[in-house]
C-alpha positions in Angstrom: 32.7 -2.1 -16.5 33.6 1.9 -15.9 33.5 3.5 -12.8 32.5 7.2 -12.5 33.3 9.4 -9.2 31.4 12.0 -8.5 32.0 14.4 -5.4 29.1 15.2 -2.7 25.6 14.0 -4.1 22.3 15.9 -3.0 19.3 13.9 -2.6 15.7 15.4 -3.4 15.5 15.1 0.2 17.8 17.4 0.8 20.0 14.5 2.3 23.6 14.7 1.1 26.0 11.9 -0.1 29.1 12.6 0.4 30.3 10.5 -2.5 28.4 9.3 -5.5 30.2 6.3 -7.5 28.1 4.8 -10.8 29.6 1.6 -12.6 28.6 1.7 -16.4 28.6 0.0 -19.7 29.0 1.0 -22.8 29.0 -0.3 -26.6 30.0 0.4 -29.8 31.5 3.6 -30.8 30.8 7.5 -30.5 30.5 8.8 -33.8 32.6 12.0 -34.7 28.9 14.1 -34.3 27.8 12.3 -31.1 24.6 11.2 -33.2 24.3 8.0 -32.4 23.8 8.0 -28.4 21.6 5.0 -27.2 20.4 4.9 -23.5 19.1 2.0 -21.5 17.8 2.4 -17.9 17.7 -1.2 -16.6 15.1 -2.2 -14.1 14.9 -3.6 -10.6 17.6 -6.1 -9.9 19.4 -5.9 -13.0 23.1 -4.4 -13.2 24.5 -2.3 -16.1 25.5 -5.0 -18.6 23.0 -4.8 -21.2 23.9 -7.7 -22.9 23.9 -9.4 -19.6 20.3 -9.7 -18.5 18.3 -8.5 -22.1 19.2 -12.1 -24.4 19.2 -11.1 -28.1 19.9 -7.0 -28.1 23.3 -5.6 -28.0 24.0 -8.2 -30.9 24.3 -7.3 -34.7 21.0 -6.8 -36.3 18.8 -5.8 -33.0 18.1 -3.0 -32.1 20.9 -1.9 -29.4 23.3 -3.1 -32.6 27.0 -1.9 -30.9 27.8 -1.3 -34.8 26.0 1.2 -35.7 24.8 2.7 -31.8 27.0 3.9 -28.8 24.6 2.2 -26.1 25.4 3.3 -22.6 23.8 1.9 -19.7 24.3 2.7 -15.6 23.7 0.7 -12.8 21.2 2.8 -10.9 21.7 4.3 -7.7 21.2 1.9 -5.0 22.1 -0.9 -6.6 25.5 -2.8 -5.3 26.4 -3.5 -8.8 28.8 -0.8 -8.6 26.7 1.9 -7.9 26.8 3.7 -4.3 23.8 2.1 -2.7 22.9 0.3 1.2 26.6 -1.8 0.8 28.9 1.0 0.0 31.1 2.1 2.9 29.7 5.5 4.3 32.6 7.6 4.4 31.7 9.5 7.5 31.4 6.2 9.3 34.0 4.3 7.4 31.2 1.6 7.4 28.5 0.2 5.5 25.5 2.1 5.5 23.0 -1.1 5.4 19.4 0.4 6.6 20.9 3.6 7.3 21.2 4.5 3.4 19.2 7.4 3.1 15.9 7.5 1.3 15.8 8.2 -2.1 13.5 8.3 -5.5 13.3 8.0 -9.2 14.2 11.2 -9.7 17.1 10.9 -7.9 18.3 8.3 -10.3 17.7 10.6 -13.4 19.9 12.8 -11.5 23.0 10.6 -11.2 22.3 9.9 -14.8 22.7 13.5 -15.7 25.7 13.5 -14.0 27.6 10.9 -15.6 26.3 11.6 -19.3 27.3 15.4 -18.7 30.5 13.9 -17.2 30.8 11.6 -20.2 30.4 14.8 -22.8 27.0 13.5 -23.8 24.9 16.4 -24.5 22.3 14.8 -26.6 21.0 11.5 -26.0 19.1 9.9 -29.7 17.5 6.9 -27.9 16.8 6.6 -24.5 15.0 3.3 -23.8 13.6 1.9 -20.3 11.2 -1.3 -19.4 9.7 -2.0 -16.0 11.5 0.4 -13.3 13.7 1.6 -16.2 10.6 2.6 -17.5 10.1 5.2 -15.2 13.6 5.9 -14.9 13.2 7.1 -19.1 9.8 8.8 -18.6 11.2 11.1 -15.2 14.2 12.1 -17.7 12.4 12.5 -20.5 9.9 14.8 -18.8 12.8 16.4 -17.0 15.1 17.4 -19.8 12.9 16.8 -23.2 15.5 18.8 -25.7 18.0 16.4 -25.3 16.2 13.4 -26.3 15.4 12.5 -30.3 13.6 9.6 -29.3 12.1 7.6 -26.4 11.2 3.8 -26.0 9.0 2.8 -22.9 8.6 -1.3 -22.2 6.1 -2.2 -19.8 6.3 0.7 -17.5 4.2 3.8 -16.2 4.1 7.3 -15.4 3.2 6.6 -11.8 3.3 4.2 -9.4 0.0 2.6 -9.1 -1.4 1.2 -5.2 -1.4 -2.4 -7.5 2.1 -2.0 -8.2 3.0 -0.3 -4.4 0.6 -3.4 -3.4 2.9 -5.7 -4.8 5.9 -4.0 -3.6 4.8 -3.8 -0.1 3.7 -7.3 0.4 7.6 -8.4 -0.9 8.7 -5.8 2.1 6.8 -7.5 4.3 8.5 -10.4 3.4 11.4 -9.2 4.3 11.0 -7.6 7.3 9.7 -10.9 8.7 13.2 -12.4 8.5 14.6 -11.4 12.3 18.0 -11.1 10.6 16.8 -8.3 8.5 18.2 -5.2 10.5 21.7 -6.9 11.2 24.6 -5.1 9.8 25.9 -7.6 7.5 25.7 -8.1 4.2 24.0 -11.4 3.8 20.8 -9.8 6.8 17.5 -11.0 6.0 18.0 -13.2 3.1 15.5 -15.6 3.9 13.1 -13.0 3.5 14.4 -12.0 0.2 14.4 -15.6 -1.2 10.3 -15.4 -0.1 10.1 -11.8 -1.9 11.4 -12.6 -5.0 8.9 -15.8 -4.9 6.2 -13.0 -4.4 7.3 -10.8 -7.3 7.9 -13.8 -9.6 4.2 -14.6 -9.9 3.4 -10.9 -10.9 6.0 -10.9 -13.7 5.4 -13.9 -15.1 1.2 -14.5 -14.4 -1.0 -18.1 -14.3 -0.1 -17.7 -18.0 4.0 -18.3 -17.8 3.6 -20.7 -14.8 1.3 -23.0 -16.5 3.2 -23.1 -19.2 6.0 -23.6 -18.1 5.9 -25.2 -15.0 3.4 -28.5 -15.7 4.6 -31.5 -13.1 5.7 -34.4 -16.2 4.1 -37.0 -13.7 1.0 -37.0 -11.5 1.2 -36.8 -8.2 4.3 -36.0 -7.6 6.0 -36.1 -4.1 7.9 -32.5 -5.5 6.1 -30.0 -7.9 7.7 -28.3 -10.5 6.3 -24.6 -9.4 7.3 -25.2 -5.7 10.6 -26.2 -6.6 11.1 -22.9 -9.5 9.8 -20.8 -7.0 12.3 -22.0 -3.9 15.4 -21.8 -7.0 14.6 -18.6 -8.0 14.7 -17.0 -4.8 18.2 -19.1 -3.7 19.6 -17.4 -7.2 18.3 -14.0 -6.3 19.9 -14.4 -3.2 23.3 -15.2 -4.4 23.7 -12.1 -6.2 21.7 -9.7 -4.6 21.2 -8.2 -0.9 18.4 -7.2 0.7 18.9 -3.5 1.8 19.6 -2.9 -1.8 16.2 -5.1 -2.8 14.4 -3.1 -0.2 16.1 0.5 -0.7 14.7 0.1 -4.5 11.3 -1.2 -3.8 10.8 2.1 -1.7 12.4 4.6 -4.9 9.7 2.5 -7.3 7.1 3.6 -4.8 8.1 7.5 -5.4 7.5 7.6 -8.8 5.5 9.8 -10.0 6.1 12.6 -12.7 3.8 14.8 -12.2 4.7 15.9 -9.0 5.4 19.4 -8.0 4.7 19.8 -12.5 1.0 20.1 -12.2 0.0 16.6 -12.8 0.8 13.5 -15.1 -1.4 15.4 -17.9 1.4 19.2 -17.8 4.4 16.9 -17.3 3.8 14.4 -19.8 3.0 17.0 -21.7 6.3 18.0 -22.0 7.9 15.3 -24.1 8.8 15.9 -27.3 11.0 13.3 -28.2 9.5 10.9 -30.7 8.0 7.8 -28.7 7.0 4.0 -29.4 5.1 2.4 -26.1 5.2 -1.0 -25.7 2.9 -3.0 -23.9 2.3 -6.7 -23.4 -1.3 -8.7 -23.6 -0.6 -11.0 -20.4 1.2 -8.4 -18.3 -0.7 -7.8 -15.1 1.4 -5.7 -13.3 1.1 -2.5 -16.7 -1.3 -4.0 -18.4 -1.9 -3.3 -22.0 -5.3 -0.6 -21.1 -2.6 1.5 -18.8 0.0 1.1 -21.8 -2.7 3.1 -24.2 -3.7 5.2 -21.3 0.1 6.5 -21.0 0.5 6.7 -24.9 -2.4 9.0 -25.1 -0.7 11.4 -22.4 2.4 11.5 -24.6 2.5 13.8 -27.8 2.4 12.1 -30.5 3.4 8.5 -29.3 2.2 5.5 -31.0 1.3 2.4 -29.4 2.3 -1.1 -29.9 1.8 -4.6 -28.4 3.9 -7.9 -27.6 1.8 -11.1 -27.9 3.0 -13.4 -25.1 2.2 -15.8 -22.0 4.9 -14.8 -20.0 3.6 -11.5 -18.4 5.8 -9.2 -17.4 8.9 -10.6 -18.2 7.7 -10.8 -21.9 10.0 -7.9 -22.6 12.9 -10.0 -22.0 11.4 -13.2 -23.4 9.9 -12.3 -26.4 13.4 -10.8 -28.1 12.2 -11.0 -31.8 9.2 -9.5 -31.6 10.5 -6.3 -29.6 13.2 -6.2 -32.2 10.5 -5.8 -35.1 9.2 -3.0 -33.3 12.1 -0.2 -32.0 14.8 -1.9 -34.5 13.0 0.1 -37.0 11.7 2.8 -34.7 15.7 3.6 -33.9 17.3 3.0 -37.2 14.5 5.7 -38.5 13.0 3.4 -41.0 9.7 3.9 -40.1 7.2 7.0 -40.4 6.5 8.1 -37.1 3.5 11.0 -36.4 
């Protein structure tokens, strides 16, 4: 992991950090032209190891291939994976900040990502690839600075936050906040309530689909179910790696997004991209389903639309690893047409 210091950071709420730090990864080599930049914005709880959380893509052969790509990816603001975020010591206070982290958005992200990649020397970017919140993080940049972008990959994301997906993100708050330890100025405050949230979100990402699939009891009757039991593990894991002022602080930035604000609309802003673009969308995703996939293709010049066959919802993106690969390995390694 790198770590990248950057003096006072101004919020678009006109709130000032005094300090912005952003860990990052990177892969592979720059070539002597600076050609061969790849980009991933990583979604919600995720950190900025690619190869990490996304099985089967910084490997030889896929499409984040660290032979032939220099793929950079940063944890995004808020997060504690490095990144200044709710657990960073405030140095004004000399103390966490916990809840009193200011508000921020997506845009706000893009613009910590400018600073690093201008602070790295990378003026143009080939690839720049997002799923899920990293989705919006690569549609906000894209729209934001379209000339320095060759090509754009969008997983399972939007253009907007819709009230289904501010829905979802609201009743996991709610969650939270329920825990009376939530509020506390410690690190490990309201983690009963995040175990509960993450239970919550689960069942978007994955749909009846995933679950009963995967999580059939192998006897009847049982005194324990399978489901109950997956759903109590998963939020005890989320909750030994994660924290809930972060969790919460990003649930509010997802609720921002929207990139046609202050641009005239989603139509004018989308407008704007001109990198090349491959959409991806997912048959049994319920939280961007495949209709809204097409809908945001159509607002993008010239993007062409694709789909991942799965049962596992949302979290198809990172399931179904060969079949993503057959699509953008090509897309990025310019071996296909694209109009």
């Amino acid at each position: 992991m790198n770590l990248f210091k950057h003096g006072p950071f101004r919020l678009e709420s006109g709130v000032e950090l005094p300090a912005l730090e952003i860990a990052y990864h990177t892969y592979g080599e720059l070539n002597a032209d600076r050609s061969n930049v790849v980009w991933v914005c990583h979604a919600l709880t995720a950190n900025s190891d690619v190869a990490d959380w996304w099985p089967h893509t910084v490997e030889e052969g896929r499409f984040l291939d660290p032979k032939d790509h220099f793929v950079i990816c940063a944890n995004i603001l808020g997060s504690h994976y490095g990144t200044t975020g709710p657990l960073s010591v405030n140095p004004t206070t000399g103390e966490p900040w916990y809840g009193d982290f200011p508000h921020y958005t997506i845009r706000d992200m893009v613009s910590a990502h400018r600073c690093l990649a201008d602070a790295l020397g990378i003026r143009q970017i080939d690839t720049l690839v997002g799923s899920s919140v990293g989705g919006f993080q690569a549609v906000e940049w894209a729209v934001t600075e379209p000339e320095r972008f060759s090509k754009l990959v969008l997983i399972a994301t939007d253009a907007k936050a819709s009230p289904w997906t501010i829905a979802i993100d609201e009743t996991q708050r709610m969650a939270i906040f329920a825990d009376q330890s939530y509020g506390e100025r410690r690190d490990d405050a309201g983690m009963q309530g995040m175990a509960a949230a993450r239970a919550i979100g689960l069942l978007t990402y994955r749909g009846s689909l995933g679950y009963n699939l995967t999580q059939q009891d192998h006897e009847p009757n049982p005194a324990v179910h399978r489901a109950s039991t997956y759903q109590q593990y998963q939020g005890e894991k989320l909750c030994r790696r994660y924290n809930a002022y972060s969790y919460v602080a990003i649930l509010d930035a997802f609720d921002t997004h929207d990139v046609g604000r202050d641009r005239g609309g989603l139509e004018v802003a989308l407008g704007r991209i001109t990198a090349q673009t491959v959409v991806v969308g997912i048959t049994s995703d319920i939280i961007f389903t495949p209709a809204e996939m097409r809908a945001l293709t159509e607002r993008i010049p010239a993007a062409r639309y694709y789909e991942i066959d799965s049962p596992f919802g949302h979290d198809g993106f990172l399931v179904e690893h060969e079949q993503l690969n057959s699509i953008i390995y090509p897309f990025i390694n310019n071996q296909t047409d694209h109009e």
